[in-house]
N, C-alpha and C positions, 0 to 999 in steps of 0.2 A: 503493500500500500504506500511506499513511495514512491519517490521519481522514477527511478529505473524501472519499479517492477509495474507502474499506473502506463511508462512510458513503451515498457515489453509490451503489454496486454493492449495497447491503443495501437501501436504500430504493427502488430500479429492481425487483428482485429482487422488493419485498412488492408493490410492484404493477404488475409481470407476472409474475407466479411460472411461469410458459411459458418464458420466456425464456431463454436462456444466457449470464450474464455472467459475463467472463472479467475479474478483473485482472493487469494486466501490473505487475512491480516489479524494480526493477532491482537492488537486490538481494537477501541470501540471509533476510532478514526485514523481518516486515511490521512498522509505526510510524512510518513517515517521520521527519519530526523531533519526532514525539511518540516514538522509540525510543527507545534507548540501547545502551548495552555493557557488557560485563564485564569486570575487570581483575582478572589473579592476583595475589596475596602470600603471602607464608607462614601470613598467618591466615586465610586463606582467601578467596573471592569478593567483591568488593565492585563495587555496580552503581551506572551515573551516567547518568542522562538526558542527553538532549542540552539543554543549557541547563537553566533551574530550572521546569519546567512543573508548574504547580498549575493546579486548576479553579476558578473563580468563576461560574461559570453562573447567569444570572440565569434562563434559557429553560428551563420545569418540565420538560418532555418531555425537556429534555438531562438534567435534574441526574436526573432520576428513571433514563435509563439505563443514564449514566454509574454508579449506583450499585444499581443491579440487575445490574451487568456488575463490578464491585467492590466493597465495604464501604470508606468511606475513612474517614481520621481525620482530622479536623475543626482544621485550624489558625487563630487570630485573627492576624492581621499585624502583626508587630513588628522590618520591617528597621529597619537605623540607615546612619548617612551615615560614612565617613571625611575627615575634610576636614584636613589639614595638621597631624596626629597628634591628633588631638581624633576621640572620636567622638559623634557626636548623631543625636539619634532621626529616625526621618524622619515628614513630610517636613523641611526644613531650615530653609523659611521659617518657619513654627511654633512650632520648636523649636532656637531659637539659644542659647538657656541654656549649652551647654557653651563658647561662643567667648568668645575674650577681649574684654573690654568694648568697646574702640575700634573693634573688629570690627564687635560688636554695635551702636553706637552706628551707624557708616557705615552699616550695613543697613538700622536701624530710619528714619533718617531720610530714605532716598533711599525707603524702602517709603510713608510717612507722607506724605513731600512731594514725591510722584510729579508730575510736571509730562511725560511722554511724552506726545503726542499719541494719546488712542481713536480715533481715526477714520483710514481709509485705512492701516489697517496690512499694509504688503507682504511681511514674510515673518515666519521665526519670530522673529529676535533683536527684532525690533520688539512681537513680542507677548509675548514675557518680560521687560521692558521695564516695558509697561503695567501687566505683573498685578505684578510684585515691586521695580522700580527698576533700575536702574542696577549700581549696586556688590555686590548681588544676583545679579542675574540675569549677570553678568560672572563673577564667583567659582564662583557655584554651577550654575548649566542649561550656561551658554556651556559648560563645561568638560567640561561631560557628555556634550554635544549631539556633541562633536569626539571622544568616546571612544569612543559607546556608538552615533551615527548618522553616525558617520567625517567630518563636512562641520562647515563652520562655521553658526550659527543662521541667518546671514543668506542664507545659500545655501537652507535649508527653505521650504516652502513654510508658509502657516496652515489645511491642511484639518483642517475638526472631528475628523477619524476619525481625524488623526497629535496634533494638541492636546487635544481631547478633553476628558474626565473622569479623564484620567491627571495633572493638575495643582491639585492643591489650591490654591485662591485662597482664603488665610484672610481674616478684619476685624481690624480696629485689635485687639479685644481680646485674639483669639486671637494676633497677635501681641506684644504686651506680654507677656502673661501667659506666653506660650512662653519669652521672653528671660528671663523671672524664676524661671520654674519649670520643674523635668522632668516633675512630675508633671500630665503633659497626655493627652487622651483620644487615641483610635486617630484617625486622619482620613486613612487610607487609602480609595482608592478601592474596595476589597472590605472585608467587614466578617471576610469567611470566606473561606481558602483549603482546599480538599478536595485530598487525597491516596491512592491505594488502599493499603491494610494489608499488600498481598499482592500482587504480580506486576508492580508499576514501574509508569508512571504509564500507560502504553500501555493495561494490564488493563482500564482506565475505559470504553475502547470494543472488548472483542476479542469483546464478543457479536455487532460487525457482522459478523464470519466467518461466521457462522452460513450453512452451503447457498451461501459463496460463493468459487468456485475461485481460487485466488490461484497464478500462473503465475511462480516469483522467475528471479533472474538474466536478467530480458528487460531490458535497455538500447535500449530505441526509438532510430536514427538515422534514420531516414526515414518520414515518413507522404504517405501519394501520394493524395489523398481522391478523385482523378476515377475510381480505379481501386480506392477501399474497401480501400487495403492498406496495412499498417505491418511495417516492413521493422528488425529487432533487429541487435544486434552477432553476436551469434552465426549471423545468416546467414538466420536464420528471416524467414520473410514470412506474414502472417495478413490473411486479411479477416474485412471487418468489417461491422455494419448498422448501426449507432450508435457514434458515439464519444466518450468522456468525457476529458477532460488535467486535470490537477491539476500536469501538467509545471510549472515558471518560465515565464510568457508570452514574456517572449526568445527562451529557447530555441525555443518552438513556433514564432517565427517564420522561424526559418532548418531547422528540419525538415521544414516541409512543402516539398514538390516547388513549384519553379516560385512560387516566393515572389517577390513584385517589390521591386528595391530599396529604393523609397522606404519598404517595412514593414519593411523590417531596417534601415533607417537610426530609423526611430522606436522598434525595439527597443534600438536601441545608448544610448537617454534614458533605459533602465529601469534604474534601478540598483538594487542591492539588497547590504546586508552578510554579510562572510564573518565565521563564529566559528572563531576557534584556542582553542581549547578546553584546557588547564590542568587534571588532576585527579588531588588526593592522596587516600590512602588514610592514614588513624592510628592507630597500636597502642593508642590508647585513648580512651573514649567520651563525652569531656568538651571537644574540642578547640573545635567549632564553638559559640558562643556565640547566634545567631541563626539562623533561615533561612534567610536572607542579606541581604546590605549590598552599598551603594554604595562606591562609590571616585573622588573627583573628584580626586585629588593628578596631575597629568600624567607625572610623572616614572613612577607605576607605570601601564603599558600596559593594565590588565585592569579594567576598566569595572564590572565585577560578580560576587559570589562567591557562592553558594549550597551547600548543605549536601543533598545528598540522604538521610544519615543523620537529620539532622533532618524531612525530610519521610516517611521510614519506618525503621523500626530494620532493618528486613529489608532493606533495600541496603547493606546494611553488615556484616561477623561479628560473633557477639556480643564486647561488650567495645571495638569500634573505632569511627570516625565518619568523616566526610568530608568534604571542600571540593572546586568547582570551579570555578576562574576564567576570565572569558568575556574576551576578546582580540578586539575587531572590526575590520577590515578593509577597503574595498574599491576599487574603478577608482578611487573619488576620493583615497582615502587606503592607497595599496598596504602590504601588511604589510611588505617593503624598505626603503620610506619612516621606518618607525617601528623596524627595527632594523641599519639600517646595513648592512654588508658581511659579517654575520655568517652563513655557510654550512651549518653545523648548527644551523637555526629550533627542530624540536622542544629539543634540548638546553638552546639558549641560553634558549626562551621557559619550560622549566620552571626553570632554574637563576635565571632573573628573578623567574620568581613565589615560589619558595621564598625567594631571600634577602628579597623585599619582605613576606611573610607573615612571617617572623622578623621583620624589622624591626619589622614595625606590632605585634606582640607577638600574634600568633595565636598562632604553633608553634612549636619549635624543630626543626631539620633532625632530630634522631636520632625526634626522633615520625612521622615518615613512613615506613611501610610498604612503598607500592606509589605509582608514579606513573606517569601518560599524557598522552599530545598528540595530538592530531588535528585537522584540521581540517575544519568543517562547513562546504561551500559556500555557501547557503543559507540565510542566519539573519532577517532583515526588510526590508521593503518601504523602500527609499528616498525622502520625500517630497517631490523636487527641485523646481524652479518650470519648470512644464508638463510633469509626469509625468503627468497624469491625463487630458491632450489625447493623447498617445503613448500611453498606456494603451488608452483608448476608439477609437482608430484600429487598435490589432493586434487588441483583443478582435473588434473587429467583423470585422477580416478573417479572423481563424479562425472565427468562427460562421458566415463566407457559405460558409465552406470545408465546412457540416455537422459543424463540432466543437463540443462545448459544454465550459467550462470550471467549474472549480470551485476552491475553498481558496485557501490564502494567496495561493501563490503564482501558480495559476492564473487565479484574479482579481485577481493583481497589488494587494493590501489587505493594512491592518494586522489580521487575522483571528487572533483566538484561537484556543484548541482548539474551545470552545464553537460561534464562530461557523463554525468549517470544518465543523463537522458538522452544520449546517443550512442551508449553502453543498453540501455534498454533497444532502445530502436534498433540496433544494430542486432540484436537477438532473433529478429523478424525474418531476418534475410537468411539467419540460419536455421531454423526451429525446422525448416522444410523437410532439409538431410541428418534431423537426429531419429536415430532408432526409435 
């Protein structure tokens, strides 16, 4: 019942319009982790995605449906970094203006007279290194990398699609020039973030409903593929002629029947983080400053804050605004780990965010409305070293099984919105030639 699998079953559907596709979603709405929820206050409703999802679609046929399926408003990107009660624009390499000089002086010169070895770089700390220095890349990614991807750099791997184009590599000048001045152009990787005006960020694709039956509260625990049947919590059993997952590849691999162990031991490689999710509601409509921002300081647990109020006035009652802080987690770095022996998590982890929000001079306690916690299982692909060999060995064993897979999670990839819904659609093309 998200992107991928709304976008499988839409794009199956246009070409064989014969056909009966059914989605299974476990629960009582459709958006997977493009959804969200709703939290009461006494001002009324105010709604929060699951994490800070904006569209940057570079792929015409998405942005075009995307916004035939919603009207969005048009944001240019202007997070900022918190780093040790300073804040600065991001990205950080760039834009060290605000740090105090000695600061800036260790940066500039471990950036300037970089001596890491380019060649043979084995994982990520080694390729943050290369692009920024030393006392850089220590301060600012190391800290991030342990907040926001739960592992230390040196444990990542360097695949393109985890490094990517998500890292601005400035030159000599734009660093000078950043360290001297704020006033520096945008060098985000998007130049435009799109938002819908109207219905949460989910709206962007709920034309793929269109003629397609969505089955909620089915919880799959068992898929039997010799016998074409998938077997729910609720007791129910269905066959089937075609199968599509957008499941977490792990899990598929301990629900199919008669799975061998050595493929559950290569799903036990797959890691992926959990979000504890943090979100205020404020009795007034000025609180949130950006977007959202970074947070590298260790001492505050919450990796990233975002403003849904700022991506639309309508998730929010007139007159209020909104934050919410993202808490990652996972097997590598349990959330236990990170708060001690402390028994009530929800309490404790809003009662941390709030007092670190006061501190850093966001809020003050009596501006908060309405608050919530939850936790999202689910939040991005782990790039361990040799996930992508454990990766390619489960994928293969579900597809000999007649399953085809799609999305984030189901192709086990760092996949956008953008790209899960041409990771669905592209399922169409194949679903033809699966047994």
């Amino acid at each position: 019942g998200g992107v991928a699998g709304l976008s499988a079953a839409y794009h199956i559907k246009k070409k064989y319009p014969d056909s009966q596709v059914v989605v299974y979603e476990k629960s009582g709405e459709w958006g997977g982790l493009c959804g969200g929820f709703y939290v009461d206050s006494p001002r009324g409703k105010f709604w929060f995605d699951i994490a800070p999802h904006l569209s940057f679609a570079s792929d015409k046929y998405v942005q075009d449906f995307f916004q035939n399926s919603s009207e969005p408003y048009r944001h240019i990107p202007d997070p900022e970094n918190y780093y040790q009660n300073i804040w600065l624009k991001h990205p950080a390499q760039n834009n060290l203006y605000a740090l105090p000089v000695d600061t800036k002086v260790k940066a500039i010169k471990d950036m300037l007279q970089n001596s890491n070895k380019k060649e043979n770089i084995k994982n990520f700390a080694e390729w943050l290194k290369v692009q920024y220095g030393n006392f850089f890349a220590e301060n600012f990614p190391f800290a991030y990398t342990r907040k926001y991807w739960t592992a230390e750099a040196e444990d990542l791997s360097v695949n393109p699609v985890f490094v990517g184009p998500r890292f601005y590599i400035p030159n000599t000048e734009e660093i000078l020039f950043g360290a001297m001045s704020e006033d520096t152009p945008v060098t985000y990787y998007a130049k435009e973030m799109r938002y819908p005006k109207e219905g949460q960020y989910r709206s962007f694709f709920k034309d793929l409903m269109e003629g397609i039956e969505i089955t909620y509260n089915k919880e799959v625990i068992e898929i039997d593929p010799k016998n074409k049947e998938i077997i729910c919590q609720d007791g129910t059993k269905t066959q089937y002629n075609k199968l599509v997952s957008t499941l977490p590849l792990p899990l598929m691999a301990n629900l199919i029947v008669d799975a061998p162990q050595h493929i559950k031991e290569r799903a036990s490689n797959l890691h992926a983080t959990s979000a504890a999710l943090v979100s205020f509601g404020f009795g007034s409509a000025d609180i949130p400053k950006n977007l959202w921002f970074y947070v590298y300081d260790e001492d505050k647990l919450f990796a990233r804050v975002y403003s849904p109020s700022c991506k639309s006035p309508s998730n929010a009652p007139d007159g209020c605004s909104s934050l919410q802080a993202e808490i990652y987690f996972s097997k590598l770095k349990p959330l236990e780990s990170m708060i001690g022996e402390q028994k009530d998590i929800p309490n404790y982890l809003i009662s941390h965010v709030k007092e670190k929000f006061v501190e850093m001079g966001i809020c003050k306690s009596s501006d908060i409305v309405c608050e919530d916690f939850r936790i999202w299982p689910f939040g991005n692909v782990i790039f361990t070293h040799g996930m992508e060999e454990s990766r390619e060995v489960v994928l293969n064993f579900v597809e000999s099984k007649g399953i085809l897979t799609c999305g984030r999670f189901g192709e086990w990839d760092y996949l956008w919105s953008d790209q899960s819904f041409l990771s669905g659609m592209k399922v169409a093309e194949r679903i033809k030639g699966l047994k």
